[in-house]
N, C-alpha and C positions, 0 to 999 in steps of 0.2 A: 462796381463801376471801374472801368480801365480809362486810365489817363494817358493819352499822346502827346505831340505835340509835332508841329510840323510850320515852315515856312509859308506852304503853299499848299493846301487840300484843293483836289480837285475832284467834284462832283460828278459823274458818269463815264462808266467802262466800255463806251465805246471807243469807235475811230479816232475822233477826234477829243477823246477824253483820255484815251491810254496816250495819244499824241502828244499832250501837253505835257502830261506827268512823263513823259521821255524828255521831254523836252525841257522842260524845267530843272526833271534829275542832272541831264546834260550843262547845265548852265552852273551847277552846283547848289542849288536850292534842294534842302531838304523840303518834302514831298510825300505825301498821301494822297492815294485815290482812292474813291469809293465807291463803290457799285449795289445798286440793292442786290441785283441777281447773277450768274456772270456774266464774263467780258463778252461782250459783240453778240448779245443775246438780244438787243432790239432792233433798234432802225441798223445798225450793219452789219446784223445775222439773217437780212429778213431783204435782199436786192438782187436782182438779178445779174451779176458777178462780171459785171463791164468794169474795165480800165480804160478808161476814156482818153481817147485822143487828142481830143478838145474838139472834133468834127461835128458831134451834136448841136454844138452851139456857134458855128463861124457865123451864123446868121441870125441867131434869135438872141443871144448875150455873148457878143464877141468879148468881151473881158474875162467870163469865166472861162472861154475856147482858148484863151489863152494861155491860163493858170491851169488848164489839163493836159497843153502839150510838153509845156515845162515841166511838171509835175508826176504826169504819163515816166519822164526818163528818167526822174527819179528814185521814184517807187521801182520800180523795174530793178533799178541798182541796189537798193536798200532792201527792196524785199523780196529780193529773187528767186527765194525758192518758194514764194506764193505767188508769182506770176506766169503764167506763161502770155510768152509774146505770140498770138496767134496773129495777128494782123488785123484789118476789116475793110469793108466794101460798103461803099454807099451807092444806093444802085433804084432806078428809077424803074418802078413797076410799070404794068401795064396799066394805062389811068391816069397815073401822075405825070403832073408836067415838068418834061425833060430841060424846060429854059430853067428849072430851080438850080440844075446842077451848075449853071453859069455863076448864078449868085453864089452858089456854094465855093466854087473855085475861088470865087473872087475873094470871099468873106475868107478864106484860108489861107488866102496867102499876105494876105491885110493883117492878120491876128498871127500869123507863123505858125500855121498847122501845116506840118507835112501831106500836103496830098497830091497824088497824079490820077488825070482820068487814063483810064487801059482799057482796052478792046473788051466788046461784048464776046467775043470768043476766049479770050485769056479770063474774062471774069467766069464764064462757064467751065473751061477746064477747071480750076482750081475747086469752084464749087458746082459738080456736076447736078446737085438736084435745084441749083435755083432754075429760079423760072422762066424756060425760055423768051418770054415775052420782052424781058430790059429791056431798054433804049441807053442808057447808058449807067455805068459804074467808075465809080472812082475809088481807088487803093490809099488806107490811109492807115495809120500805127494805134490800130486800137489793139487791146489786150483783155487777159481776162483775169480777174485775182479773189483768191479765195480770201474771204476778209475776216474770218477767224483767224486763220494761219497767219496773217499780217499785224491781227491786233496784239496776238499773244507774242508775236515775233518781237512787238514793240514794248510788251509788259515787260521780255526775260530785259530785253536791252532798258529801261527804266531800272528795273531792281537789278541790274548789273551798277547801277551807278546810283544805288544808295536809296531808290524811291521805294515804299513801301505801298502795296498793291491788296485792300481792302474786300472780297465780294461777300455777296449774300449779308450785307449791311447797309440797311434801310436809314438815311439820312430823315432827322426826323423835328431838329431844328436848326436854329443858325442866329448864332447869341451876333447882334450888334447892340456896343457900348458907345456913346457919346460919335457917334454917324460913323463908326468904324468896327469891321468885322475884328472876332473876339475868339468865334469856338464854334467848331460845328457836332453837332449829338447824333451821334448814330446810334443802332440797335441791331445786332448780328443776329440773321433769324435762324440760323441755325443752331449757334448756343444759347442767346436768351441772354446775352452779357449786353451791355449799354457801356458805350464808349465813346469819352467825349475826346478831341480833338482840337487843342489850343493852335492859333494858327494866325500869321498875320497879311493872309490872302485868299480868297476864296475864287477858282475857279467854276463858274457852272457850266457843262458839258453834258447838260440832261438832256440835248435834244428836243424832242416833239414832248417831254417833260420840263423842261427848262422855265417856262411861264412859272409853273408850281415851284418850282425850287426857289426861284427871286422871290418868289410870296414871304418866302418863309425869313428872308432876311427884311422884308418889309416892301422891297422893290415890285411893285403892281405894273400893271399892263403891261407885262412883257408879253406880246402877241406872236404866237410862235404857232401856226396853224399845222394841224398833221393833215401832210396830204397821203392820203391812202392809195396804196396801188397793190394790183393782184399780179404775180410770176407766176408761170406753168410750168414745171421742168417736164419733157417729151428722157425716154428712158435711154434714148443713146444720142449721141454725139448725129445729127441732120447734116449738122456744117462744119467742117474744124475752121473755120472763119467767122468773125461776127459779121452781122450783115447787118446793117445798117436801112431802110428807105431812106433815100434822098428826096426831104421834106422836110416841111417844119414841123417840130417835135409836136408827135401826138400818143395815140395811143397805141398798144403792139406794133412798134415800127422799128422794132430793135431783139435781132435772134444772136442769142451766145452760149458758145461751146465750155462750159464748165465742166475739170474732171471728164465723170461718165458720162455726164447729161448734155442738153441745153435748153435755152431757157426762153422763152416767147416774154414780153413785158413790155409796156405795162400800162397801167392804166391809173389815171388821177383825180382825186374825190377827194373834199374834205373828209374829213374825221372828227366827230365831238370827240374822242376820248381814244388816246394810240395804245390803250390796256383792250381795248374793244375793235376788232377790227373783221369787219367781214369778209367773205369771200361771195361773191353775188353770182350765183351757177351763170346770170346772162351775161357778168363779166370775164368768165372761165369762157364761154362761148364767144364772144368779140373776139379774146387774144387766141385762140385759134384759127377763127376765120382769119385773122390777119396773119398770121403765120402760112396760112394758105395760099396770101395771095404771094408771101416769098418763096415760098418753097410748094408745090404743088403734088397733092397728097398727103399733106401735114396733117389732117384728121386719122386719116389711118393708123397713123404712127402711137403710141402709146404715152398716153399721159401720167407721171407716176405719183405728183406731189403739184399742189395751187399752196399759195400763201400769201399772205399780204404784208406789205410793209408801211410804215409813218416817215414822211422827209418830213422832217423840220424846217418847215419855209417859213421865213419869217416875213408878217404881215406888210402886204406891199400895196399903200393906199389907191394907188395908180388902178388896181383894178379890183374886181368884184371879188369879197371873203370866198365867195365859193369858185372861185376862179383858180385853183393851185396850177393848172397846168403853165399861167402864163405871169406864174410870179418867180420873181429870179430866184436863179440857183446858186447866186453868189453868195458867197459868206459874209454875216453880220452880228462885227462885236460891238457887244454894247457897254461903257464905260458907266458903272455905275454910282460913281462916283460924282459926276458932270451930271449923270440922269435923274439920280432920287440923291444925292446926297450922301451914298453909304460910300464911302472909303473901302479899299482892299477887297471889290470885289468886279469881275467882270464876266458877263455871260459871252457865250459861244455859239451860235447857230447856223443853221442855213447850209451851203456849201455840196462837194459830192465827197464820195472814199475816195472819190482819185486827191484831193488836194486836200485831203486832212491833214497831211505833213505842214500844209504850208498855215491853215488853220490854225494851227498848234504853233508853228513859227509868231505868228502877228499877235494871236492872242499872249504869249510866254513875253514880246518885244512888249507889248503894253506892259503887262508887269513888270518886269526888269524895270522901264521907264520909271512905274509910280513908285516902286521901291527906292528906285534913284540911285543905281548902280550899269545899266546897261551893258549886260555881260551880252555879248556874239552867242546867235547860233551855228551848231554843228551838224544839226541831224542831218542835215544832205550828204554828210562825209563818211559816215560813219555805219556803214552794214548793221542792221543784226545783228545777233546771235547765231541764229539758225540761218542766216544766208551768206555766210563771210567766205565760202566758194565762188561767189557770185556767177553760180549757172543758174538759169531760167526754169524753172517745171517744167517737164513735157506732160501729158498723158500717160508719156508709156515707162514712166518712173518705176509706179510701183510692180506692173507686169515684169521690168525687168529685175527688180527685188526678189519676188516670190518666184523668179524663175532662177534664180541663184543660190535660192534659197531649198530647194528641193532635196529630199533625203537621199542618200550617196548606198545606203547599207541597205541588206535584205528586207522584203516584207515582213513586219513583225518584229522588226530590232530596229527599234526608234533610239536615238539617243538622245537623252533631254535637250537638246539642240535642236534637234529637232522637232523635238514639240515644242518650241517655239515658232516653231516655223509655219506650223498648222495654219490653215486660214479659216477666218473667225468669221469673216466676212467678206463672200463670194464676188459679191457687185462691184464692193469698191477694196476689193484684194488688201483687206486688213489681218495685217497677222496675230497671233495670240501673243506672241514678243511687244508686237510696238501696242496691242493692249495690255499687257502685263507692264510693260516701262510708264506706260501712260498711268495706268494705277497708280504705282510705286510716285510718279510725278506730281501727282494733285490728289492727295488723299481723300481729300474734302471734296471733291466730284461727285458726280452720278452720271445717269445715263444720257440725258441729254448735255451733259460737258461731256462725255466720252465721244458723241455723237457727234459737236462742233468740231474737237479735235480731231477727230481720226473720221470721219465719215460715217460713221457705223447707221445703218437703217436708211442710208438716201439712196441705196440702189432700188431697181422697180421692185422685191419685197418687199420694205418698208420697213424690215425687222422681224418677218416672220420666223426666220430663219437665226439671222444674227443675235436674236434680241435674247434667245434662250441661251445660247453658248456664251454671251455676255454676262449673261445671269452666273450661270454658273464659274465661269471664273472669275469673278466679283469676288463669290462666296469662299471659292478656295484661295484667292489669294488675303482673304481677309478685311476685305475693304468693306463687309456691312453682312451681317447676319442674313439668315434662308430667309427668314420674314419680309427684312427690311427691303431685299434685294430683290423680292416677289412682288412687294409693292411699289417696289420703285419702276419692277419693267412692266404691272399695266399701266402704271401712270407716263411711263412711256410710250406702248402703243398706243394709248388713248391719244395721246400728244401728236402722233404721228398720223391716226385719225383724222385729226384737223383738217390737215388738206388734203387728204382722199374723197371723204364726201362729195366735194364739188364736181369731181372728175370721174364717178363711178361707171364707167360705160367699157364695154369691149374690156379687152384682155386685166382691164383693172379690177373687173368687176368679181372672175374669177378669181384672180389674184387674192382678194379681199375677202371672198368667201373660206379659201385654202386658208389663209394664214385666221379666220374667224373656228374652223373647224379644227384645228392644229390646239389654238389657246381654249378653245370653252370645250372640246368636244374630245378630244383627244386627253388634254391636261385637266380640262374642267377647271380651269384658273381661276371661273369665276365664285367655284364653290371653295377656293384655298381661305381659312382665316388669315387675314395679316393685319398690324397694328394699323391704324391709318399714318398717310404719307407728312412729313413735318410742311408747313409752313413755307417753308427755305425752299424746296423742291418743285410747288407751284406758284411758277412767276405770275404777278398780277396780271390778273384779265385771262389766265389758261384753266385757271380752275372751273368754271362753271362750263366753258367748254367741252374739257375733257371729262369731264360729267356728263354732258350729254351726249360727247362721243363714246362712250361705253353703251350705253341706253342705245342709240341707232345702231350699234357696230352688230349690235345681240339681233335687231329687227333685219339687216340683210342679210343676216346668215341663217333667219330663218324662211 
């Protein structure tokens, strides 16, 4: 048993859970975060990679339109080398009615969203495949940010000031003494060690898990509904602008340029259970027909990856449980202290990634408050780590890396620098350097933390390619035995399987057969022995998944 001890545990590795433990670290609270699996591996590894402007909402929740435009400038500055500022358009299809964009103007400049309407000809130059048809568009400061690179950017800056950063440990109780938190029990699935955590505050940042977390301290009906949504990413960049319909938020009504891709999304459904989440092939079908009606041709185009994600809406009586699309997106913390009686604890919900900073601000202000000291926040002052150049991501980053990168000496006289320089991964121009430093960084990784951090397997292969030369420099730089490292990359493709199924049509379909003939037919992978995969490696609810993605992946390829 390992003993800790910490001011302030906070319970989930996401946005707005690495948020706080920044946040807190910042204020000088000693701090623990804990995560069953890694960081920004659920609801903020799993959205369709908008930085909001706050335009989505001038009309349906002008308060949170508000907290995205302020918030939008923040992030931008703090986390600049995960954002690129692409701009965006909100722009009225053929069909929709043009008097919204009135409201829209209006609700934006009531709530202080930047926005101007601009010519239906300046909105087609800039983006030559939207759909001749608008009636009108208007230009507003939406962005796009990769939310892995944001969380971790926000982890190094937390354990830069003292906070110590927890994953693959399964919170598993939560001692309250005399109506006040005491101790929270984890279980690290990776070593099988149990480690308790004396602490005299408890953040919950579970998310679409948050209800079960307060269980366990005793706190019931925390009502935190997962609203389910499905993203497409299409295999190249349609727009370098996001496009918005000017409408009221519904489903596929929103196309974004992330990286290599982008992204069609999304759509809104309860959820019993955010470890379980479907992808419904006639929901894969909706968000491309609506992708169609912005972009015209948008089926042609190549589908490479579907996935689904869980927001954490918290229950909003006003309207029907199965109603997620129309319950706010604001954020809501709940004082548990005032609610059930427990002392030193407060949950976190609701909200977007665009205003997790501020999330983290109000919930860390609540603390500070009950502790009875009222230390200032800083995070809005204070960059990153990784962004304290404060230039913005472009796209064409990493092309101009590996274009500088190029070996200088004859064919056949490599100097080890150059084998660094090799690229590991074509799609999203990863080199065998920044996967060898990424090793050497996170010992405790595998393929799909490799995958978050560096991209590896999101270009339209999916890993056919990448996923073996990962393997193998895995093995040579030591980071997990031929076995371990064989079972770790089907259990990767099979992961990556997920969201292929839904999308199997046209150039995917190939695609899927080539990389199916590559692993079973060529390597015979499926006949390799290896140990089975630990525990730690498949996050709850992917296991019986990727079970059965192994089993179909064998049936198309025959």
């Amino acid at each position: 048993m390992r003993k800790l001890s910490a001011e302030v545990v906070v319970i989930g590795g996401g946005a707005t859970g690495v948020g706080v433990a920044r946040d807190a670290a910042m204020r000088g609270y000693s701090t623990i975060l804990v995560e069953r699996a890694d960081l920004a591996q659920g609801t903020t590894g799993r959205f369709h990679g908008l930085l909001h402007s706050g335009g989505r909402y001038v009309v349906s929740d002008p308060e949170s339109a508000t907290e995205c435009a302020e918030e939008n400038a923040i992030v931008s500055r703090i986390h600049a080398d995960a954002v690129e500022r692409t701009g965006g358009l909100f722009v009225c299809a053929p069909g929709d009615d043009p008097g919204f964009a009135d409201k829209f103007l209006a609700g934006a400049s009531a709530q202080k969203v930047p926005a101007q309407e601009i010519t239906l000809s300046e909105a087609l130059r800039r983006e030559p495949r939207l759909n001749p048809g608008i009636t009108r568009a208007i230009e507003v400061q939406d962005g796009t940010v990769d939310g892995w690179r944001m969380v971790w950017g926000a982890a190094e800056s937390a354990k830069a000031h003292g906070a110590t950063v927890l994953t693959y440990h399964d919170v598993t109780a939560i001692q309250v003494e005399d109506g006040h938190t005491q101790a929270v029990f984890c279980h690290n699935r990776k070593t099988g060690e149990d480690v308790t955590i004396d602490c005299g505050f408890v953040v919950n940042a579970a998310g679409p898990w948050a209800g079960h977390v307060a269980a366990m301290a005793g706190c019931h009906d925390v009502e935190v509904v997962p609203g389910r949504g499905i993203m497409v990413a299409m295999n190249h960049r349609l727009v370098n602008t996001v496009i918005n319909r000017c409408i009221y938020p519904s489903d596929g009504d929103i196309l974004v340029p992330v990286h290599t891709v982008c992204i069609i999304g999304t759509t809104d459904h309860p959820a019993d259970d955010p470890d379980h989440l479907e992808i419904p092939a006639d929901e894969v079908q909706q968000m491309l027909s609506a992708g169609e009606v912005l972009i015209p041709g948008f089926r042609q185009s190549r589908a490479v990856h579907a996935w689904a994600g869980a927001r954490p809406l918290v229950k909003d009586h006003r309207v029907s449980a199965s109603d997620t699309r129309h319950m706010s997106r604001g954020m809501a913390i709940l004082d548990h202290d005032a609610r059930d009686g427990v002392k030193g604890m407060v949950t976190i919900a609701g909200g977007k990634l665009t205003t997790y900073r501020l999330m983290a601000k109000n919930t860390v202000d609540l603390v500070s408050e009950q502790l009875g000291d009222n230390r200032p926040c800083t995070t809005d002052q204070e960059p990153v780590p990784t962004a304290t150049s404060g230039i913005n991501y472009t796209i064409t980053h990493r092309l101009a890396d590996r274009e500088a990168e190029r070996p200088t000496g004859p064919l056949g006289q490599q100097t080890p620098n150059d084998l660094g320089h090799q690229v590991v991964c074509e799609c999203e121009l990863v080199s065998r350097g920044m996967l060898v430093d990424t090793i050497a960084a996170h010992p405790d990784a595998q393929f799909d933390d490799w995958r978050r951090l560096l991209r590896i397997g999101m270009g339209p292969c999916q890993g056919g390619f990448c996923a073996l030369r990962t393997t193998g420099i895995a093995v040579e730089r030591k980071a997990m035995d031929a076995a371990a490292a064989t079972a770790l990359m089907r259990l990767f493709i099979a992961h990556r399987w997920i969201g292929l199924w839904p999308i199997l049509f046209g150039a995917q379909v190939r695609q899927t057969v080539l990389d199916s003939w590559i692993f079973s037919g060529l390597l015979d992978l499926d006949s390799v022995p290896v140990p089975a995969v630990p525990p730690a490696f498949t996050p709850p609810g992917e296991a019986a998944a990727a079970k059965t993605a192994t089993a179909t992946d064998k049936e198309v390829a025959r």
